[in-house]
N, C-alpha and C positions, 0 to 999 in steps of 0.2 A: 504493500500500500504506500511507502514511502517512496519508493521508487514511483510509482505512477503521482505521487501527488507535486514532486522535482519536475516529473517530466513537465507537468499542467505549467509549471509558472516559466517556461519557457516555449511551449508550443502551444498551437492554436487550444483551448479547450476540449474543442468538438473533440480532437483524437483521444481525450483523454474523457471518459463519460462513467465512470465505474468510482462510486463513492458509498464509505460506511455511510449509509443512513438512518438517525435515529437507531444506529446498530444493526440495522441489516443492510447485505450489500444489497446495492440500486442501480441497475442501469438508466440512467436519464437521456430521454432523445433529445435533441438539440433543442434548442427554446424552451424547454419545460424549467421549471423554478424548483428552485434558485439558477440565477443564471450563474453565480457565480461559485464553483466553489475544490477551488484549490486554497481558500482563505476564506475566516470570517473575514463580513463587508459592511459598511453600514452608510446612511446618507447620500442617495445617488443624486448625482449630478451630473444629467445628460448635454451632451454639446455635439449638432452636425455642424461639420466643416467639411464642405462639399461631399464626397459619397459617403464618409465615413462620419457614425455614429461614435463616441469616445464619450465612456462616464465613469468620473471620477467619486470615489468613494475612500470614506476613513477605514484602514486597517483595522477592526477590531479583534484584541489580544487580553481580552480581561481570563486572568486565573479567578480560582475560586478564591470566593470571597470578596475578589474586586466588582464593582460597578460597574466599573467604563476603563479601560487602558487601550489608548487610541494613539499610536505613535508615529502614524504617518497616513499622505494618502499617497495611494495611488489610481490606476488607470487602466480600462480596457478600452478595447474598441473591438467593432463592428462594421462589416458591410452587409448584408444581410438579416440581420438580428436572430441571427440563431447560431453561430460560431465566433466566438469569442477569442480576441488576443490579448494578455497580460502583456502588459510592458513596467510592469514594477513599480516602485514610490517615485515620485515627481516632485516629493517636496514635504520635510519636515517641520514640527513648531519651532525649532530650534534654528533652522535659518531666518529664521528673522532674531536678530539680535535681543530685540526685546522681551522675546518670548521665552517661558521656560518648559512648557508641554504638551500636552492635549490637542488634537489633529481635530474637532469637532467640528460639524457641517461646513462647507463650502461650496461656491459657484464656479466654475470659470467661465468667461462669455468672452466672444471676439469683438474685437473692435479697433480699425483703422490698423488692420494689418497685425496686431500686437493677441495674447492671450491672455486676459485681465483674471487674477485668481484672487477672490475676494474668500475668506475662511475664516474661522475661529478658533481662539487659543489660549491659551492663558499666559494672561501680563506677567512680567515681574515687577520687581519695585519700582516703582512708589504704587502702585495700581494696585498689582496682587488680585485681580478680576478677571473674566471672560474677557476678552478686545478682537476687536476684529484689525484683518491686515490686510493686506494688499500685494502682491506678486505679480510679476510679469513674465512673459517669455513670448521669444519670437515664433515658438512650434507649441502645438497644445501638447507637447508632449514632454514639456520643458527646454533646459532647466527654467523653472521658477524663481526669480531672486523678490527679495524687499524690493518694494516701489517708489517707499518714500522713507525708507528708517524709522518711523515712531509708526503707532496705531491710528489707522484711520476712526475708531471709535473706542471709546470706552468709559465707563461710569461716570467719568466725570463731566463729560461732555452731554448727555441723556438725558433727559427732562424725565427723570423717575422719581417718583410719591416719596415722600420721605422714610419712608423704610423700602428704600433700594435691596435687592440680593445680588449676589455675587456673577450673578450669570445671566442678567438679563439681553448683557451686550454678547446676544450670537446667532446663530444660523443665518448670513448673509445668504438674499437673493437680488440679483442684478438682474435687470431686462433695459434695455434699447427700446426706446420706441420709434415709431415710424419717421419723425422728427428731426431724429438720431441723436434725441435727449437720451442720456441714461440715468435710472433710479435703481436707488437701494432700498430694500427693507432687510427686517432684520429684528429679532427679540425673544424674549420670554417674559410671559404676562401682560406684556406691554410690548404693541408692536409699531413699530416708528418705520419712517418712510423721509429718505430724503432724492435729492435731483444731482447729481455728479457733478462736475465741472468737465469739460473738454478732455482734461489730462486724468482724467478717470482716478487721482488721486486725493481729491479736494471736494467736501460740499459747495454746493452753489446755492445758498439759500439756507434757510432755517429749516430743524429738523423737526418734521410731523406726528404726530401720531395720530392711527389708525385705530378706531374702535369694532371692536366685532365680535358676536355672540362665541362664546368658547373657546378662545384663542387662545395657546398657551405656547404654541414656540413655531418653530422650522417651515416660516413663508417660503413658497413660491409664486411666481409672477409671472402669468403666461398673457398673451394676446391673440384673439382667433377672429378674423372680421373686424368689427367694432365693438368687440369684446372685451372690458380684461377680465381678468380672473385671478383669484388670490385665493392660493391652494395652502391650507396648514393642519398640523398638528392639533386637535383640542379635545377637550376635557380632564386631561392630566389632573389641573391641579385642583379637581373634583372631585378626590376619591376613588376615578376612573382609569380605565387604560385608556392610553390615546386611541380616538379614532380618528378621522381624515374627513375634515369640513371645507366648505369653498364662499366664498362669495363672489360675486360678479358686481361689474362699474359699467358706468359710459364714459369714462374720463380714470385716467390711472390715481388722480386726487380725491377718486370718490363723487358722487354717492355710493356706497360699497350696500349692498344688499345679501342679506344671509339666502345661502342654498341650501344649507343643510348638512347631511353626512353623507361623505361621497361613498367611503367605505369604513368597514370595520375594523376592530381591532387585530392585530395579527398573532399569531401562535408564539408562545411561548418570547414575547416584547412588550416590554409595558409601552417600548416608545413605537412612531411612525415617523417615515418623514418621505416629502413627496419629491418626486422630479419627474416634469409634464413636458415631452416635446412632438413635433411632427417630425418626421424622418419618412422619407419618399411616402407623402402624400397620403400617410397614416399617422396616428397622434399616439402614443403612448404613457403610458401612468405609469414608473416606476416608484420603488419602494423596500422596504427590507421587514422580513420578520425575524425570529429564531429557529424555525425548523430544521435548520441541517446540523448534522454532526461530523466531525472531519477526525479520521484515525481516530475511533472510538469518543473522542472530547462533544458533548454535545452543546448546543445552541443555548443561547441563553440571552439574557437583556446586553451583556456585555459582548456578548460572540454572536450579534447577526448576520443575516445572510440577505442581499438584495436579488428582487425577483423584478417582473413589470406583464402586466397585462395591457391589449388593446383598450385606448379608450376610443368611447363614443359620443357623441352630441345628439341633441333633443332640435327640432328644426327651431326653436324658440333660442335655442342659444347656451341652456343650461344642459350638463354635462348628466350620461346617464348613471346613475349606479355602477360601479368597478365591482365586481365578484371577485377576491383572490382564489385561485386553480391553480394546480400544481403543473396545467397543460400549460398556463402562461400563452407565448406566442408560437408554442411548433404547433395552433393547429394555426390554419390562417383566418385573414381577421372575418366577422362574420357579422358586422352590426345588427341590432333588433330592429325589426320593421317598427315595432310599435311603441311610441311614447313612453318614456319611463323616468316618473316624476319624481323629485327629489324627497331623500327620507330625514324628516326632522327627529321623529321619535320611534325607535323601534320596536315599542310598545304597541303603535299604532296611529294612525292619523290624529294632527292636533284636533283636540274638540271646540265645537263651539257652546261656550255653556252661557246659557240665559240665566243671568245673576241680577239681584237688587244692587249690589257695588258696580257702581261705571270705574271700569280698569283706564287706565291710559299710559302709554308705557313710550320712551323710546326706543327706534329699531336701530336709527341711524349711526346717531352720536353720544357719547356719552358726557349725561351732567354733570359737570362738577364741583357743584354746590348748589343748596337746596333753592327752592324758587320762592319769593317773596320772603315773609318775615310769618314764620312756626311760632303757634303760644308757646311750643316746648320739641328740644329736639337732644337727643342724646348725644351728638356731635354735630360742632360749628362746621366741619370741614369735612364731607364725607368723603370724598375725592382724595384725600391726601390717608384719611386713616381707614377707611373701612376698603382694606385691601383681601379679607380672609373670607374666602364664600365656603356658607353652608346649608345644606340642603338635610333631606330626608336619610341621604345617602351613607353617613358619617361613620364607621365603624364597622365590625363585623356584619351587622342585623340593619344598623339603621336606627331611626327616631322617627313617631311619628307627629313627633311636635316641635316645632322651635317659638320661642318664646321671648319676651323683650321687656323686662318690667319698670313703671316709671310711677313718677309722682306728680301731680301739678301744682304751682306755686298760686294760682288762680281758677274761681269757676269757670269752665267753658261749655259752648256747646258743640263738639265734634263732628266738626261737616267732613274732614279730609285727612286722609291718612297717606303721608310720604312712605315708603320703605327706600332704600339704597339696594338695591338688588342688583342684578343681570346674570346672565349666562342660562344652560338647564334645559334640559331635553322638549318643554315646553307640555302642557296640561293635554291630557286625553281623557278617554271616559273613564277606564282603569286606572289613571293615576292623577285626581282630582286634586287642588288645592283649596283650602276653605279656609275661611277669614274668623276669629271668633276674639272679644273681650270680655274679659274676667275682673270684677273687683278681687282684692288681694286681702287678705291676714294677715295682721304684722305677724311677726315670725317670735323672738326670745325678747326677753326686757328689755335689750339692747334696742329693739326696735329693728335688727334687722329682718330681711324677707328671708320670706320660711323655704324649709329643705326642698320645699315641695309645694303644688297647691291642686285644690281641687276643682273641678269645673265649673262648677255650681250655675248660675244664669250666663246666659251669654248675653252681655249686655247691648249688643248690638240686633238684637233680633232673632227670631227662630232662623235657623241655622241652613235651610235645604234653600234659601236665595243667598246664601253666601260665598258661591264658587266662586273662585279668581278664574276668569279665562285668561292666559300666558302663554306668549309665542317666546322663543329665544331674543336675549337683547343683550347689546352689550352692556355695561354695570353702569347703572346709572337710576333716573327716577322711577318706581312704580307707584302712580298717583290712584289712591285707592278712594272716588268718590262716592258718600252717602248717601242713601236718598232721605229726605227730611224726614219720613218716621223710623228711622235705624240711627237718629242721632242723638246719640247719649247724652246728659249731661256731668262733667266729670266735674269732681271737687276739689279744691287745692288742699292739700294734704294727705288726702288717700291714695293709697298704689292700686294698680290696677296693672294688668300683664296682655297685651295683646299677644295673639296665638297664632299661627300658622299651622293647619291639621293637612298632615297629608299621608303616603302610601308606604310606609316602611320600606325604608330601600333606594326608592325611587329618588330620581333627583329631576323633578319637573321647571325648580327653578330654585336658583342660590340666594339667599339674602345675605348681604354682604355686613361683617363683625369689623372691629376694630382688635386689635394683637393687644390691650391694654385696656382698663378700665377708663372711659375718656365719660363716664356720667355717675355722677354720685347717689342718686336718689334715685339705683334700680339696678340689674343685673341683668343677665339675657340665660334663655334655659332652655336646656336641650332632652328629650322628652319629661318636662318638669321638672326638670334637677337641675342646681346652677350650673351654669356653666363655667361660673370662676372656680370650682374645681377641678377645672383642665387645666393646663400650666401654660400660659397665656393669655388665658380666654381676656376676651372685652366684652362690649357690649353690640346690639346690634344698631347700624343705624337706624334711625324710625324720627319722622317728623309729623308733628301732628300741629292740624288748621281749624281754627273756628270763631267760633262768637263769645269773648268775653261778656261773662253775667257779671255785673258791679252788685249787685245785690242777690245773697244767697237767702 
């Protein structure tokens, strides 16, 4: 086996098709997936330069126990998409001087003769972060050198919420537009969007960010017609394995409109990451799971393996459902004659539910700070603090409650209820959301709130017109309005807990917490239990609107 797997990384693949998999030997016919595998692969990134196909992927080399050990990329190519050449590493983190490791995601795109290798790495000092670099070379096939000597991006340059992490500066995607403008995006949690300069090593312009339902890392940027499309990673940081969401613009600055889930999560990788191109007059999805094993070592988060299936278009524009198959591309391509509409929730079609609460939500953009002037709000600033989404989802089982408890310093009469939310598979008939308020018990002589509480009335009305109807949004406002006989009147001085009831498990939408206690007079609770018994916890955001009563 070691013999045959020397021979792979010097000759074409095809002759080499005979691998342990999953511990049993496998003959694989050309094009079948993994495409690749004389080496774990991960992060592809496809690039035609004239007949040949070439996509560059990070070596992955994690031992047990490691996570990620990524110490270089390299490159194959393609004329046909089903026989394969290795041509080995093109380019370490360590050639860039600044850098001290990690080969993680990158692009390379052509441009004005030159091969621009935009990738991510980790800084050294003073930074000690994700950064992104910049490499050039006259042949896609290197060598690669620095472009400019320091980091074209990193933490310090980012317009990130004040609790920044360490890695939001990665996964660079480059695209050209027709123009022959070029942009970048690029992130985790937060995805930002800038415009190149000529010399492809300088921004031209202030750097953007991008709001969009479930986004969590590994953009890409494709264009088809008058289309674009922004291909990513999401739901990670939900509890979730990543699966593969897209939106689509009329303009690459947006309006960005959510698609939905283009595909699932893949075997044995909590992560995905896309790379979308045309090659003779067909478009393909590439991507990586962990299914392979190589000389007995099997697959895993740290050791995946990149595969690609055909993709197809809807005559509307939007992109059909991607199935992964292990056939991949040796059979040929085969489009569906018929319409096949994009999937929000796998559970089943978002529902429409006739409720007494008028929902209003953002799809577009996201708010970032609350609108007019709240009798009461648990954070001044939701946008900078309430960066931690939680749902039903949270833990082995789930909750089927989240809770937010508060006091008011005045009587009012509650017309409007803010939350801080976004993200979330969105409401179906199976996995409803429902609205409900509780007066509270003080808890011990201390006066604080008790371990726990019980439902007892719901003060906003009997409870079967209280569904939240909920599509995907990025984080931002869900204005939750009354109708005049569901408006309570609340006291100043008494606690009361507003409730979220939903489907154990389920994650239909995220209400966004603060990582700290940012309100004094309340707590936030996760099926009725506080939630400052988690080592972190905050509180959730929640603003509420109404009619001061001068006279109780």
């Amino acid at each position: 086996m070691k013999k045959n797997k020397i021979l792979c990384t010097l000759l074409m693949l095809s002759v080499c098709t005979t691998y342990s998999v999953s511990g049993v030997a496998n003959t694989f016919k050309s094009g079948e997936n993994p495409i690749f595998r004389n080496i774990f692969t991960a992060d592809p990134s496809p690039l035609v330069v004239g007949d040949t196909l070439y996509v560059y992927v990070g070596h992955d080399e994690a031992g047990e126990g490691q996570m990620f050990n990524i110490t270089e990329w390299v490159v194959y190519s393609t004329t046909d998409m089903k026989n394969w050449t290795f041509h080995g590493s093109v380019m370490k983190p360590t050639d860039f001087d600044w850098a001290v490791r990690d080969a993680w995601a990158s692009q390379v795109i052509e441009k004005d003769g030159k091969f621009w290798f935009y990738t991510t790495v980790e800084h050294g000092p003073p930074h000690n972060a994700k950064a992104i670099g910049v490499a050039v070379a006259d042949s896609p096939l290197g060598p690669f050198k620095d472009a400019r000597g320091s980091a074209l991006v990193h933490d310090a340059i980012t317009p990130t919420p004040e609790d920044p992490h360490d890695w939001d500066d990665i996964d660079p995607t480059v695209f050209t537009d027709d123009d022959g403008t070029t942009w970048i995006a690029w992130g985790n949690m937060h995805l930002y969007l800038a415009r190149l300069k000529a010399n492809m090593i300088e921004f031209d312009g202030p750097i953007q960010e991008i709001y969009l339902p479930n986004y969590t890392e590994g953009p890409w940027l494709h264009k088809r017609e008058d289309v674009y499309y922004l291909t990513y990673p999401c739901f990670a940081h939900q509890n979730m394995y990543e699966k593969m969401c897209y939106a689509t613009a009329p303009r690459i600055t947006g309006e960005w409109t959510y698609q939905g889930i283009l595909t699932d999560r893949t075997e044995n990788s909590f992560t995905i990451h896309p790379g979308i191109v045309e090659y003779k007059d067909q478009w393909y999805f590439f991507y990586h799971d962990a299914k392979l094993s190589i000389d007995g070592v099997p697959g895993a988060m740290g050791r995946r393996s990149v595969a690609v299936q055909h993709l197809y278009y809807n005559e509307d524009g939007t992109i059909k459902p991607i199935p992964q198959t292990k056939q991949g591309v040796s059979l040929p391509p085969d489009p569906p004659g018929s319409y096949q509409g994009p999937v929000f929730n796998p559970a089943g079609p978002l529902a429409e539910v006739k409720s007494d609460v008028h929902v209003a939500q953002n799809t577009a953009t996201a708010a970032t700070r609350w609108k007019g002037t709240p009798v009461l709000q648990t954070t001044a600033d939701p946008y900078q603090t309430a960066i931690v989404p939680e749902s039903f989802n949270r833990g082995d089982s789930g909750a089927a409650t989240l809770g937010q408890a508060f006091r008011p310093d005045v009587d009012f009469r509650l017309r409007e209820i803010n939350l801080y939310a976004g993200d979330g598979l969105g409401t179906t008939e199976s996995e409803p959301v429902t609205l409900a308020l509780y007066g509270l018990h003080e808890g011990d002589a201390g006066g604080h709130l008790a371990d726990s509480y019980g439902t007892g009335k719901n003060l906003l009305g009997p409870g079967d017109g209280l569904k939240i109807n909920y599509v995907p949004q990025a984080q931002g406002l869900l204005q939750l309005r009354l109708e005049e006989s569901r408006q309570p009147v609340l006291h100043a001085g008494k606690r009361y807990v507003l409730e979220l009831q939903g489907v154990r498990g389920s994650a239909p939408l995220f209400w966004r917490r603060t990582k700290s206690d940012t309100y004094a007079d309340g707590t936030a609770y996760y099926d009725r239990s506080p939630m400052k018994n988690v080592q972190g916890a905050g509180d959730f955001s929640l603003a509420l609107y109404g009619d001061t009563l001068l006279e109780r």
